[in-house]
TIVO-2410 file (N, C-alpha, C; in nm, 3 decimals):
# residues 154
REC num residu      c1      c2      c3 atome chaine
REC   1      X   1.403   1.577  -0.160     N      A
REC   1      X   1.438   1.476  -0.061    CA      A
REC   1      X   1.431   1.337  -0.128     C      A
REC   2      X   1.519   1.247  -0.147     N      A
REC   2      X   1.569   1.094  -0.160    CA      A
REC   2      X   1.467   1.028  -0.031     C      A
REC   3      X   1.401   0.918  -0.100     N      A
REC   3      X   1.310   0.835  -0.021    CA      A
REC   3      X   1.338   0.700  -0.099     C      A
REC   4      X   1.410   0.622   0.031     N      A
REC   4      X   1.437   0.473  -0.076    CA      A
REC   4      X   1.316   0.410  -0.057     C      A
REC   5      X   1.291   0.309  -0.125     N      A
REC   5      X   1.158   0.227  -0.147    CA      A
REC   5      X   1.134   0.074  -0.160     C      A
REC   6      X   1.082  -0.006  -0.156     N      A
REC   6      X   1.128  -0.189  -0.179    CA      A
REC   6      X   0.975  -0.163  -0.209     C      A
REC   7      X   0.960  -0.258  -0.304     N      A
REC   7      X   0.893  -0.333  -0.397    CA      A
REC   7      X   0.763  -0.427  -0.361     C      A
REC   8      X   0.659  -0.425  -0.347     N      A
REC   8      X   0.565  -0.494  -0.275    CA      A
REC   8      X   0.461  -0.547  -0.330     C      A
REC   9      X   0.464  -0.732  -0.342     N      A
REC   9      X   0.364  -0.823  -0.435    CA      A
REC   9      X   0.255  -0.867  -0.348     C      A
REC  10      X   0.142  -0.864  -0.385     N      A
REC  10      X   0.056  -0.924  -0.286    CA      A
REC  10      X   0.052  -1.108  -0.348     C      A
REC  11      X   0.068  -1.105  -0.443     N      A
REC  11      X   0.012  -1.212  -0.549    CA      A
REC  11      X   0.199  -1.268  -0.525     C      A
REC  12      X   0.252  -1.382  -0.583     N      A
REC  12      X   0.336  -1.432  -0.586    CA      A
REC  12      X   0.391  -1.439  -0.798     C      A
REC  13      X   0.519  -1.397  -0.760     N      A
REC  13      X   0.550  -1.302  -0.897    CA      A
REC  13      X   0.707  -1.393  -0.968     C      A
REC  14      X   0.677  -1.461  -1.081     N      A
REC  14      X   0.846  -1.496  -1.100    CA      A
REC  14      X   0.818  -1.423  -1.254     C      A
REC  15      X   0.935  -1.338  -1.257     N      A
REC  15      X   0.910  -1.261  -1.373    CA      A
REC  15      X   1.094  -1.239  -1.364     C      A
REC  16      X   1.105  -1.241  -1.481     N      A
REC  16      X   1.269  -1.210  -1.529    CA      A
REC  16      X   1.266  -1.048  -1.561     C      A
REC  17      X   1.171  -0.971  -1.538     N      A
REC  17      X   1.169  -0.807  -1.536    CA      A
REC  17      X   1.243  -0.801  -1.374     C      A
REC  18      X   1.246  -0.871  -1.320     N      A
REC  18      X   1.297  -0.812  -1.184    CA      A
REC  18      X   1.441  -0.827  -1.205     C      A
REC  19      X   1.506  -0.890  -1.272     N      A
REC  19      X   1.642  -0.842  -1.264    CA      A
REC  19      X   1.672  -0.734  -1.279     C      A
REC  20      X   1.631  -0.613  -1.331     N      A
REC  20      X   1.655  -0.481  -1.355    CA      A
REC  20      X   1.652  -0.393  -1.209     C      A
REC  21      X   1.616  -0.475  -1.102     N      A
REC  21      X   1.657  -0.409  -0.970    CA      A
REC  21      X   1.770  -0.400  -0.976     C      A
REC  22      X   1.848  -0.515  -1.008     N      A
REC  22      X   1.958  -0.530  -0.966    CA      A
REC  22      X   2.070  -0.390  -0.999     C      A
REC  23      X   2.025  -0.351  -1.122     N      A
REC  23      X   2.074  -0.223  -1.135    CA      A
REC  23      X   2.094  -0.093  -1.057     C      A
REC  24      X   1.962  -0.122  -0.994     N      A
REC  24      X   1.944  -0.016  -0.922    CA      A
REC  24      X   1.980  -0.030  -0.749     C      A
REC  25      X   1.994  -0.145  -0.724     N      A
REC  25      X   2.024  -0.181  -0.594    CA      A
REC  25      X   2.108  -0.324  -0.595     C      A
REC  26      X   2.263  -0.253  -0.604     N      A
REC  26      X   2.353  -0.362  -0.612    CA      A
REC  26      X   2.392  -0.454  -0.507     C      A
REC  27      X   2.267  -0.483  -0.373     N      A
REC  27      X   2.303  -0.580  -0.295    CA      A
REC  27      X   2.147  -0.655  -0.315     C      A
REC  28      X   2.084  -0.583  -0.388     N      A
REC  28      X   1.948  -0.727  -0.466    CA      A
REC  28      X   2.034  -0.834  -0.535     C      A
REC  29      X   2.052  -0.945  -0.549     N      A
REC  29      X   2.036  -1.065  -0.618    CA      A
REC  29      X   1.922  -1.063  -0.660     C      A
REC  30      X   1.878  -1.082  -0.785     N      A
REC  30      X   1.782  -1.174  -0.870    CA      A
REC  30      X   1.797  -1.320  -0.865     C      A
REC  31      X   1.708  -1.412  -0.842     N      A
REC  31      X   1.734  -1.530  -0.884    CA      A
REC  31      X   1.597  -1.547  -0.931     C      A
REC  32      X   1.607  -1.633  -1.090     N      A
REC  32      X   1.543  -1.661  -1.177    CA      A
REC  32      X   1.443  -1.765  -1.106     C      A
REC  33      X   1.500  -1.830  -1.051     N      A
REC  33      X   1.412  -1.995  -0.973    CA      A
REC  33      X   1.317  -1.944  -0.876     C      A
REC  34      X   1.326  -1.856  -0.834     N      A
REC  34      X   1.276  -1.776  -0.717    CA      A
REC  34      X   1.121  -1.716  -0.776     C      A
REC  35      X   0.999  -1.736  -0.693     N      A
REC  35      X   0.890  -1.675  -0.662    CA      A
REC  35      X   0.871  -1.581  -0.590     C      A
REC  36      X   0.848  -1.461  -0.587     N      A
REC  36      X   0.894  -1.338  -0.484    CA      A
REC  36      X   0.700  -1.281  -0.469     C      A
REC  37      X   0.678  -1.269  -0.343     N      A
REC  37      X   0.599  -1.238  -0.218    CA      A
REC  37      X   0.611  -1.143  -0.111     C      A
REC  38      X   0.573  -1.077  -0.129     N      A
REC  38      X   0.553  -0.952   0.032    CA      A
REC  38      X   0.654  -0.825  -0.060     C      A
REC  39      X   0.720  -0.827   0.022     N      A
REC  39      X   0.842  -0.709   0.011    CA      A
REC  39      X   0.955  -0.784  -0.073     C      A
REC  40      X   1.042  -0.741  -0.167     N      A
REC  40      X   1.145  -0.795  -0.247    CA      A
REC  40      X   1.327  -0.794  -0.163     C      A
REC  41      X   1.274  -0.660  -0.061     N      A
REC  41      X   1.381  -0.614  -0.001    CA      A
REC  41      X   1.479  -0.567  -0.069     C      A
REC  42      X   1.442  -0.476  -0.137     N      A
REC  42      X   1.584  -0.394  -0.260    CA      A
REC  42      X   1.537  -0.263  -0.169     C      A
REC  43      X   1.667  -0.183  -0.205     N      A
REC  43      X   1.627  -0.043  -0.170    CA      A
REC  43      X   1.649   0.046  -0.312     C      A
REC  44      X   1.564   0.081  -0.371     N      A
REC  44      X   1.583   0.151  -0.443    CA      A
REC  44      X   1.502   0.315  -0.423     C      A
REC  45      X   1.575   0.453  -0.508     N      A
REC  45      X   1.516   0.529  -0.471    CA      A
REC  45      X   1.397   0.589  -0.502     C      A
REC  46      X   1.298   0.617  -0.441     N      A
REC  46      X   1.142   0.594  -0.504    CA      A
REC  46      X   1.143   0.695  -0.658     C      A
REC  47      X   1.197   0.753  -0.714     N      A
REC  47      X   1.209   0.808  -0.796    CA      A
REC  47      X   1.272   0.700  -0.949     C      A
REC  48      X   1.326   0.638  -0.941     N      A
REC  48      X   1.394   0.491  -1.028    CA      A
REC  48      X   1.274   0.462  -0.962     C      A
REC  49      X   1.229   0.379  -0.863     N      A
REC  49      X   1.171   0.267  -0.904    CA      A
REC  49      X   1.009   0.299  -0.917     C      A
REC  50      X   0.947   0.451  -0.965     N      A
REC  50      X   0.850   0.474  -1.024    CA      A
REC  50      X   0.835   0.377  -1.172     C      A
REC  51      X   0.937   0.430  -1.247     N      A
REC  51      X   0.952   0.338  -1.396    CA      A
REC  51      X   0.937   0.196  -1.372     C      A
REC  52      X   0.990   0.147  -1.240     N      A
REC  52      X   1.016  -0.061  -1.260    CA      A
REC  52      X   0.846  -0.065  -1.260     C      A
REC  53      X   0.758  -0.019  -1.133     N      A
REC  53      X   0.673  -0.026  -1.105    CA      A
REC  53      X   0.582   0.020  -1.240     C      A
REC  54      X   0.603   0.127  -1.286     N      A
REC  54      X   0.520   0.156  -1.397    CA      A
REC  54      X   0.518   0.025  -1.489     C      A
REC  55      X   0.653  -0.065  -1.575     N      A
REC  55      X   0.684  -0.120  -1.623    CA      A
REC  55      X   0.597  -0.258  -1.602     C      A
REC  56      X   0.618  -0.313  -1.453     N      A
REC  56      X   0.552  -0.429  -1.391    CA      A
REC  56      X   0.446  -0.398  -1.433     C      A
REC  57      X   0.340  -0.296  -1.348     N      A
REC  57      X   0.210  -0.283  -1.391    CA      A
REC  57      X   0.174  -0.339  -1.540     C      A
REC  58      X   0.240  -0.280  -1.643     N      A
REC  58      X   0.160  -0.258  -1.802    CA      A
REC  58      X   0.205  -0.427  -1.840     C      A
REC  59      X   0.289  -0.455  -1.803     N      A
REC  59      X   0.313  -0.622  -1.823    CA      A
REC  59      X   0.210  -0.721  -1.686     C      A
REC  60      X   0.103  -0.662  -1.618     N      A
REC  60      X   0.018  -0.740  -1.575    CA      A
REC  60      X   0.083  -0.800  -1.418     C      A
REC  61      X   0.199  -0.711  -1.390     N      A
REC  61      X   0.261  -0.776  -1.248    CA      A
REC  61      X   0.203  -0.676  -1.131     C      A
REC  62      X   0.112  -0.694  -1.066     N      A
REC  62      X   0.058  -0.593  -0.939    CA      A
REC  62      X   0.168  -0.581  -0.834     C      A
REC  63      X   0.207  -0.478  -0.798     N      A
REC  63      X   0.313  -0.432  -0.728    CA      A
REC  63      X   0.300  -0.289  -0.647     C      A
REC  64      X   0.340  -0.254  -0.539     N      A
REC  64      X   0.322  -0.117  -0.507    CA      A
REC  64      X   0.463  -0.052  -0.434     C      A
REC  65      X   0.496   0.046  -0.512     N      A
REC  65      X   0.630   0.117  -0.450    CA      A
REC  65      X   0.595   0.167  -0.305     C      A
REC  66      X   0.699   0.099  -0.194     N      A
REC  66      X   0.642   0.143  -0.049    CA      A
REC  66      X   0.777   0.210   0.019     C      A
REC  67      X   0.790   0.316   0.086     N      A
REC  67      X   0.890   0.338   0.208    CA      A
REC  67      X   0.924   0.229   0.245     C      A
REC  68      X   1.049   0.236   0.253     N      A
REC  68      X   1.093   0.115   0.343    CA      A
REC  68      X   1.080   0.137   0.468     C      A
REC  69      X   1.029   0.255   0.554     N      A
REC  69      X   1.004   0.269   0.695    CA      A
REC  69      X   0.885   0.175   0.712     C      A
REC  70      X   0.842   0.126   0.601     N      A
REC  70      X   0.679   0.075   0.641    CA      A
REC  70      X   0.734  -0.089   0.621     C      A
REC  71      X   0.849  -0.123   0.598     N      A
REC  71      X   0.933  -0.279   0.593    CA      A
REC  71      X   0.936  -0.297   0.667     C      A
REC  72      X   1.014  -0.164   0.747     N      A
REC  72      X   1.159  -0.166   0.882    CA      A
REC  72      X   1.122  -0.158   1.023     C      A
REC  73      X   1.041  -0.075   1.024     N      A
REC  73      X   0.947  -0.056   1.133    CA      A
REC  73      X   0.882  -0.139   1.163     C      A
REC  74      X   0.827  -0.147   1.293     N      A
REC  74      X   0.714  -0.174   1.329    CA      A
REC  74      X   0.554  -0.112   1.299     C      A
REC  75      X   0.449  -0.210   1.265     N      A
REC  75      X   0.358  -0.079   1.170    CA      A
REC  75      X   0.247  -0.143   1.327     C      A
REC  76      X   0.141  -0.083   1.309     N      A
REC  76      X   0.004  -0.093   1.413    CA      A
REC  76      X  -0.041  -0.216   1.331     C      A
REC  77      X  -0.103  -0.258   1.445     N      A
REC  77      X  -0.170  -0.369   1.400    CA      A
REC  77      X  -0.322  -0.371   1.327     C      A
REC  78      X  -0.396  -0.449   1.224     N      A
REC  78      X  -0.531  -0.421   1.227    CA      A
REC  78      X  -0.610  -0.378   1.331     C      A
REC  79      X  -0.608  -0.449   1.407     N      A
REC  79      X  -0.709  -0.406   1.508    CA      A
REC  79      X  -0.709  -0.265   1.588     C      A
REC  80      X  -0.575  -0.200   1.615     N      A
REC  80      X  -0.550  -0.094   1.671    CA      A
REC  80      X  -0.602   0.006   1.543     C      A
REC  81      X  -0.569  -0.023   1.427     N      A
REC  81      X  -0.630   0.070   1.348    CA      A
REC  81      X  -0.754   0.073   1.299     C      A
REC  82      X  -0.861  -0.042   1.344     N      A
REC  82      X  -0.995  -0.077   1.339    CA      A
REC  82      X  -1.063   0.021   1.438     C      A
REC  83      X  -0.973   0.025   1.570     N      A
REC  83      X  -1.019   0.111   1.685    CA      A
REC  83      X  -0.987   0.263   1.626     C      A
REC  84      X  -0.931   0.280   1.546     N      A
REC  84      X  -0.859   0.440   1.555    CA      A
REC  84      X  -0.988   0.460   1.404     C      A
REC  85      X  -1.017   0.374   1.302     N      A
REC  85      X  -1.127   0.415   1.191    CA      A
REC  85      X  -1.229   0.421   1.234     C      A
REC  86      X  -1.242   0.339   1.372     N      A
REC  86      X  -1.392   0.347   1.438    CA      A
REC  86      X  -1.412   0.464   1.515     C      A
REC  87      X  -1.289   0.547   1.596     N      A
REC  87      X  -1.328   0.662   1.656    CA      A
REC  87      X  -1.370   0.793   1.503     C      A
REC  88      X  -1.269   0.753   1.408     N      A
REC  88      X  -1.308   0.839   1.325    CA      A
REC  88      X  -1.433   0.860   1.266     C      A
REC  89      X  -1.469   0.752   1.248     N      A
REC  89      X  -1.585   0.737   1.175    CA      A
REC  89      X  -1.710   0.786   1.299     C      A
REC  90      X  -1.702   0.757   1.411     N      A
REC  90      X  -1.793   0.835   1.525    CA      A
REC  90      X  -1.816   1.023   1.453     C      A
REC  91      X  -1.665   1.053   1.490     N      A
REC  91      X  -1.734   1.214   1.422    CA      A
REC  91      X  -1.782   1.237   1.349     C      A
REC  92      X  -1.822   1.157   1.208     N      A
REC  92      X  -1.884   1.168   1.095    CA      A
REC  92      X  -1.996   1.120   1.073     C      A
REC  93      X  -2.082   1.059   1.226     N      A
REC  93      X  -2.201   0.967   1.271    CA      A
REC  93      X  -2.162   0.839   1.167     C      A
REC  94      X  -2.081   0.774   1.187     N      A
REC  94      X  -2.080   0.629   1.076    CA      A
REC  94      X  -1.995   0.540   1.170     C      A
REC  95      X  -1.979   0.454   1.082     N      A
REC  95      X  -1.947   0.324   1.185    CA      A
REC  95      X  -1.837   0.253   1.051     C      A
REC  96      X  -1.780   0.130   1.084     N      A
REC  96      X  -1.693   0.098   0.993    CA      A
REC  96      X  -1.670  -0.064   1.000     C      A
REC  97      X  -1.648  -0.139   0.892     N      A
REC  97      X  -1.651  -0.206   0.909    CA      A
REC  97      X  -1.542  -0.285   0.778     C      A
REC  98      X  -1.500  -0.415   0.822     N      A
REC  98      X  -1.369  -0.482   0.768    CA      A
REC  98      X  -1.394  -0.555   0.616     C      A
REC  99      X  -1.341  -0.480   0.528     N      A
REC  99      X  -1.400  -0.594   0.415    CA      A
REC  99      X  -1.356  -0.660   0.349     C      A
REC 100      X  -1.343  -0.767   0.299     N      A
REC 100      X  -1.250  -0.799   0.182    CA      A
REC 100      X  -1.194  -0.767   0.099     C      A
REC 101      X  -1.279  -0.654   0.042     N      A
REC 101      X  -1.224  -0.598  -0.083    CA      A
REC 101      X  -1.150  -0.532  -0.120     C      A
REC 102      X  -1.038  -0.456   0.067     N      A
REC 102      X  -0.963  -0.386   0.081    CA      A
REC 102      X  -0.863  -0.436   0.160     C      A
REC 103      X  -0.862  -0.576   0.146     N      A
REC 103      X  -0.714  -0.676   0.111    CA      A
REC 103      X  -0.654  -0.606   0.077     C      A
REC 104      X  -0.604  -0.604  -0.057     N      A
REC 104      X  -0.503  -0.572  -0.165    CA      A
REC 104      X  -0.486  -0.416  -0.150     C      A
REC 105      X  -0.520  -0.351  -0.061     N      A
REC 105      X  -0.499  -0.212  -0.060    CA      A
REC 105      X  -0.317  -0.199  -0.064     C      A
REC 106      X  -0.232  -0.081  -0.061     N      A
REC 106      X  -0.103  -0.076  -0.071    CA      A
REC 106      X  -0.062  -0.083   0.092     C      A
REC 107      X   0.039  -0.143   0.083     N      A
REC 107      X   0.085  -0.192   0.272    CA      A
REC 107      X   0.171  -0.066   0.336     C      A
REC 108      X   0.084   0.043   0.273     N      A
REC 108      X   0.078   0.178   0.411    CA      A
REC 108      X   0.009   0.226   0.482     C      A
REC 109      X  -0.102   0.161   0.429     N      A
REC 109      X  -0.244   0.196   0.516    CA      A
REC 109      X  -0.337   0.032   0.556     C      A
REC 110      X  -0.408   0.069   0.633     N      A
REC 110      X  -0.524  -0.024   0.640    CA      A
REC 110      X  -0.720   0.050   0.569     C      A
REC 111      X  -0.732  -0.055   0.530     N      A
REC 111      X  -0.859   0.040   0.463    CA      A
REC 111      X  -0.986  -0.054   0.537     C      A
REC 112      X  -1.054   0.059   0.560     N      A
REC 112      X  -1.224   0.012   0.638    CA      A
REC 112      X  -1.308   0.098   0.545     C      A
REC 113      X  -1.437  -0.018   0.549     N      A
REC 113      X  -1.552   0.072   0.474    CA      A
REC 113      X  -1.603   0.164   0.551     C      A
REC 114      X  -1.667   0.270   0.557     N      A
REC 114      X  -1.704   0.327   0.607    CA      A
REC 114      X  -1.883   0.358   0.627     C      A
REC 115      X  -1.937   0.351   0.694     N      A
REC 115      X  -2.076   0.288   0.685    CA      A
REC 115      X  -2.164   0.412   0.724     C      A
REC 116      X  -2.307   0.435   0.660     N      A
REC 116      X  -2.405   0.543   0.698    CA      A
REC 116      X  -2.431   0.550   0.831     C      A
REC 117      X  -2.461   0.645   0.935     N      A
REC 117      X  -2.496   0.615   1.031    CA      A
REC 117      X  -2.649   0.583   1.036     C      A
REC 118      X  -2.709   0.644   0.904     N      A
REC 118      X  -2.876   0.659   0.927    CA      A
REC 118      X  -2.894   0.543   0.898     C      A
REC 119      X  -2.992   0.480   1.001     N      A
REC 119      X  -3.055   0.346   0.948    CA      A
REC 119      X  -3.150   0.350   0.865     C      A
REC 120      X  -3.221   0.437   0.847     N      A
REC 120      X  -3.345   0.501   0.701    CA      A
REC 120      X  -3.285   0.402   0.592     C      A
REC 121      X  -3.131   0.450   0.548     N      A
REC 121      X  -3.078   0.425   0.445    CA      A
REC 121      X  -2.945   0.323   0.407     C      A
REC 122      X  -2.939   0.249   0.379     N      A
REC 122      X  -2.818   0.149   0.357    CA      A
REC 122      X  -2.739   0.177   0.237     C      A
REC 123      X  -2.676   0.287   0.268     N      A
REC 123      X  -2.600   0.370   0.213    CA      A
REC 123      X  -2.433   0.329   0.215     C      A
REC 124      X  -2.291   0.333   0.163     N      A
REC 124      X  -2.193   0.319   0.185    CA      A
REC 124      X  -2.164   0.462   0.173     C      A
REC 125      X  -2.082   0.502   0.257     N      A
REC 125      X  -2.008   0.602   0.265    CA      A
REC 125      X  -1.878   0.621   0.210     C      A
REC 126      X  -1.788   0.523   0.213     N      A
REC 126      X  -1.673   0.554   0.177    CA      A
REC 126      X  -1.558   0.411   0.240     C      A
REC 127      X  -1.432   0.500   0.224     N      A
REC 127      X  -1.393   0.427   0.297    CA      A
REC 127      X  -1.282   0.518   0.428     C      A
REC 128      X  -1.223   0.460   0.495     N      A
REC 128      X  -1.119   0.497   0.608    CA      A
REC 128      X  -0.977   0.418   0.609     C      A
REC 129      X  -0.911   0.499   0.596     N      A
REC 129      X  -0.780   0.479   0.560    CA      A
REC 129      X  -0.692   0.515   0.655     C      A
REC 130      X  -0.637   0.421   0.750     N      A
REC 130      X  -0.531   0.433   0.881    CA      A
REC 130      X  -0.389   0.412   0.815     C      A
REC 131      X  -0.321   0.534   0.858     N      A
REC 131      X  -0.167   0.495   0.815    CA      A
REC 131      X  -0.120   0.369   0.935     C      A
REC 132      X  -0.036   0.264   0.828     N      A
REC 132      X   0.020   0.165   0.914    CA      A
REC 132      X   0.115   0.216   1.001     C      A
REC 133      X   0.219   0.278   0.995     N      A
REC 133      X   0.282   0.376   1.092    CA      A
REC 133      X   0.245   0.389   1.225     C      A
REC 134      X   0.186   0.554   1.159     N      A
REC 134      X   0.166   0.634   1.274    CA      A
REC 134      X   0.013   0.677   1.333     C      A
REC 135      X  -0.076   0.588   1.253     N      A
REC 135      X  -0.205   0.603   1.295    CA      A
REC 135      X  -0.308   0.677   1.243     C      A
REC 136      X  -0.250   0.799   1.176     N      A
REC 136      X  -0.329   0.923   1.097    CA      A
REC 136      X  -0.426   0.839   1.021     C      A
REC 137      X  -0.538   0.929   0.984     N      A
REC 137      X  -0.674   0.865   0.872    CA      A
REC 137      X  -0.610   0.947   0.786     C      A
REC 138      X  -0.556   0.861   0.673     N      A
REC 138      X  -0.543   0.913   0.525    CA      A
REC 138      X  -0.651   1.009   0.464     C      A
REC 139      X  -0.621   1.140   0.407     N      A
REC 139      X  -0.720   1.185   0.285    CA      A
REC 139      X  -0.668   1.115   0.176     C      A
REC 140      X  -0.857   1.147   0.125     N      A
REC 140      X  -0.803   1.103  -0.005    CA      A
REC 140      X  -0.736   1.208  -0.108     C      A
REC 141      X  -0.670   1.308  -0.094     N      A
REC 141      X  -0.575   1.375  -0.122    CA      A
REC 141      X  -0.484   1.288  -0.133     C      A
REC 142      X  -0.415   1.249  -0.014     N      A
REC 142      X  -0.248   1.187   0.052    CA      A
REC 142      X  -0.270   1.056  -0.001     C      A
REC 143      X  -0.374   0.973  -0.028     N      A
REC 143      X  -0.399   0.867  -0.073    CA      A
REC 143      X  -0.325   0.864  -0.242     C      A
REC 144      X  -0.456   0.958  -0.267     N      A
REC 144      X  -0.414   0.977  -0.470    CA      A
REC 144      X  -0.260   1.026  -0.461     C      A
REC 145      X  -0.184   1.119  -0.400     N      A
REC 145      X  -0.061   1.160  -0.436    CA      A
REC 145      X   0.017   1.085  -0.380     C      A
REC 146      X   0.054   0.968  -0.294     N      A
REC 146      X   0.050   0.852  -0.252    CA      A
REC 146      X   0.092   0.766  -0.396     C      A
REC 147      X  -0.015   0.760  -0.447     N      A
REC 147      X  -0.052   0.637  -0.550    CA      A
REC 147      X   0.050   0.690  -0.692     C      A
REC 148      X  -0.002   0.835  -0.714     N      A
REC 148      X   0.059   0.920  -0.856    CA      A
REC 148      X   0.240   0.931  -0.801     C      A
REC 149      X   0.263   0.916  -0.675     N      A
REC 149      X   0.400   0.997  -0.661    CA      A
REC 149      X   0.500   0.846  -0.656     C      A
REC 150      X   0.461   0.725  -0.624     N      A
REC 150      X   0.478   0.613  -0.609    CA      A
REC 150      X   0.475   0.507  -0.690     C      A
REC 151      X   0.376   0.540  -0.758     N      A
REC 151      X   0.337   0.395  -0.857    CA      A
REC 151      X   0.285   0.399  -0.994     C      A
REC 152      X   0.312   0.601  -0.974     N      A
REC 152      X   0.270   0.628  -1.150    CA      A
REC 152      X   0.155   0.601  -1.160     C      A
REC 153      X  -0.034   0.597  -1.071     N      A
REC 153      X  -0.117   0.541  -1.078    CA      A
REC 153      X  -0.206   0.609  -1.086     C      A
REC 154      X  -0.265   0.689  -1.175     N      A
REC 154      X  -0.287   0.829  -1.218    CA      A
REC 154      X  -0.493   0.796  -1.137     C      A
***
């Protein structure tokens, strides 16, 4: 199955490696003057743009190959998926909470820490991973093959 994909900077990126979309998606324009942020809006098919992404990476450009359903769509909001990591985290006696450090996560999921329930111990558990979509808690299975099938991110 063909899954097209667009291109996703958290950081703000002018790099002359991005003309090589253009190859791959002949209604991208490159422009050189241009600083590119969020989504690039190319469609390319996630299979090509494993290599751009591999490429960006090793030259120091952070980028993550995404579905474009996760552009095009409408995704849940933080908070609805704060409520949906917090019921999860109930079945597992833990609690969850918002952190910084899972900013920069890839813009298909939302990520929460996931917290001990025992107060004995101030323990981290993990984390919780809401698809932006459709709501599901990511494994970290679907996460890693996610990352390896997308972004070459072993």
């Amino acid at each position: 199955m063909q899954k097209e994909c667009d291109l996703y900077f958290y950081d703000s990126v002018k790099s002359d490696r991005l003309r090589f979309i253009e190859l791959l998606d002949k209604n991208f324009i490159y422009d050189s003057g241009k600083s590119y942020v969020g989504f690039l809006y190319a469609k390319v098919d996630r299979v090509k743009l494993v290599s751009v992404v591999a490429d960006l990476r090793r030259n120091g450009i952070a980028c993550f190959s995404v579905p474009i359903a996760y552009r095009d769509q409408e995704t849940i909001p933080m908070e609805m998926a704060f409520d949906l990591a917090t019921k999860h985290a109930k079945t597992v006696g833990a609690t969850v909470a918002i952190s910084v450090r899972h900013q920069k996560v890839p813009p298909v999921l939302w990520a929460f820490d996931l917290i001990s329930g025992n107060n004995d111990e101030e323990k981290s558990g993990g984390v919780v991973m809401i698809d932006r979509l459709d709501g599901h808690v990511w494994t970290l299975s679907e996460y890693e093959e996610y990352l390896y099938d997308y972004n070459n991110v072993l």
